[in-house]
C-alpha positions as CSV (number, residue, x, y, z in Angstrom):
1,X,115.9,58.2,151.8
2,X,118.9,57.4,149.8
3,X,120.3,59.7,147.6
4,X,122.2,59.3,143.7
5,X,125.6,61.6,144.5
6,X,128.1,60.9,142.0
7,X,127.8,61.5,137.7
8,X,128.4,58.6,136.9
9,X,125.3,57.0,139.2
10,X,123.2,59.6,136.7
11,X,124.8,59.3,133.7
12,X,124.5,55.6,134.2
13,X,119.8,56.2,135.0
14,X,119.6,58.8,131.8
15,X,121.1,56.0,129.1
16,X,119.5,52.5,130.3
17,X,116.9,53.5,132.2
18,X,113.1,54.5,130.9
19,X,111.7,57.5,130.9
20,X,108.4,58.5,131.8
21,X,108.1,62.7,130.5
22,X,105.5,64.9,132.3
23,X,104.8,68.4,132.1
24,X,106.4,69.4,135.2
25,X,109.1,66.5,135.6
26,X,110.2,64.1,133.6
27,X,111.0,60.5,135.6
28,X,113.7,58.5,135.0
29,X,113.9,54.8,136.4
30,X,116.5,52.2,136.2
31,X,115.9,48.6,137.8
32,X,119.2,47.9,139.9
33,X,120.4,44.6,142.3
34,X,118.6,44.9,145.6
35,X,115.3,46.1,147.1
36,X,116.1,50.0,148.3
37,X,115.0,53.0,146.2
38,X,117.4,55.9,145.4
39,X,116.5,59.4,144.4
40,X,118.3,62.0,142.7
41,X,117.2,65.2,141.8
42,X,118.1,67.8,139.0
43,X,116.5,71.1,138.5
44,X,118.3,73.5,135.7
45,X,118.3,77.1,134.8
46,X,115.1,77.1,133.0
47,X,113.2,76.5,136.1
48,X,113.8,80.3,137.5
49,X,116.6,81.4,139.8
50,X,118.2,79.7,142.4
51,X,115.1,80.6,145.3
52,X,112.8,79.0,142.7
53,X,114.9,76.1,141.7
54,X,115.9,75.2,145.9
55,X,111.6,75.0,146.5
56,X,111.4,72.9,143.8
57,X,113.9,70.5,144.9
58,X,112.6,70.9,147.8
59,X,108.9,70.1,147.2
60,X,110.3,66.8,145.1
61,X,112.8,65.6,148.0
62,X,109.7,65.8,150.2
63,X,107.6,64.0,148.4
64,X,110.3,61.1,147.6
65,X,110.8,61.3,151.7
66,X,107.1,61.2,152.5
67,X,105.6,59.0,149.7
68,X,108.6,56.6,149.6
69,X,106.5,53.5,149.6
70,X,104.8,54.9,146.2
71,X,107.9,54.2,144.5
72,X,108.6,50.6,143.5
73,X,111.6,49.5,145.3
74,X,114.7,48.0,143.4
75,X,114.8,50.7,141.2
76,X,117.3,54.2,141.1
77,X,114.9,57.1,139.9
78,X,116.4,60.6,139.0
79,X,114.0,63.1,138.8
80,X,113.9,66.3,136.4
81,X,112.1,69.5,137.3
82,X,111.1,71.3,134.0
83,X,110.0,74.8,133.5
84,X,106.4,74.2,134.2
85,X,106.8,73.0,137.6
86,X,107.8,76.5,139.3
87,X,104.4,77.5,140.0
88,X,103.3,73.9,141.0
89,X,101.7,72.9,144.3
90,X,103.3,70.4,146.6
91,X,99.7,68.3,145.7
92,X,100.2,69.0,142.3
93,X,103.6,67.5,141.7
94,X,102.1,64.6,144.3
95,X,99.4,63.9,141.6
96,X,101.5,63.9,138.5
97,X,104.7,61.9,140.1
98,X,101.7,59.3,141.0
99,X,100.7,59.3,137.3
100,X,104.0,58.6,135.9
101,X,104.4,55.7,138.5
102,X,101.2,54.2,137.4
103,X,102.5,54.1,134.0
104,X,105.7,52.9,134.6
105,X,103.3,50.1,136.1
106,X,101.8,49.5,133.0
107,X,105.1,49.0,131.1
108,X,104.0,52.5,129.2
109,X,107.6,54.6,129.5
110,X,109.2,55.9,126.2
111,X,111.9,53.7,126.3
């Protein structure tokens, strides 16, 4: 799994890519040149303290690693834990990642 690194790589998903809002992460995805998928993560403050934030970066890097193939490749998606998904199962984020893929499917993203 490849990872986004630099600001500018994020900065760059957040203005021209859509953006698919959940309650418990909001998924941004940006169609690129070439067929690989790249990830970045971003959990803030809100989320809890920094044991609480590292699980929940942790539960989303796991799913991106294991469920790569869910993803539609060619794309650069940056991924934004939001309050609500603290207390969230590892299934739980699973579910609603897979629902904000499905409508990113159906050409349904806010922007």
């Amino acid at each position: 799994m490849t990872t986004l690194k630099r600001r500018r790589e994020f900065k760059l998903v957040y203005e021209r890519g859509m953006v698919l809002p959940g309650r418990a992460v909001v998924l941004y995805a940006l169609r690129r040149q070439g067929a690989g998928r790249r990830f970045g993560f971003v959990v803030g403050r809100k989320v809890g303290k920094a044991v609480r934030r590292n699980r929940v970066r942790r539960l989303l890097k796991e799913i991106c690693r294991t469920r790569e193939s869910m993803f539609p490749g060619g794309y650069d998606y940056v991924i934004v834990a939001r309050a609500g998904a603290c207390g969230r199962a590892f299934g739980e984020l699973l579910a609603e990642l897979d629902q904000l893929l499905g409508r990113m499917a159906a050409g349904r993203a806010d922007r």
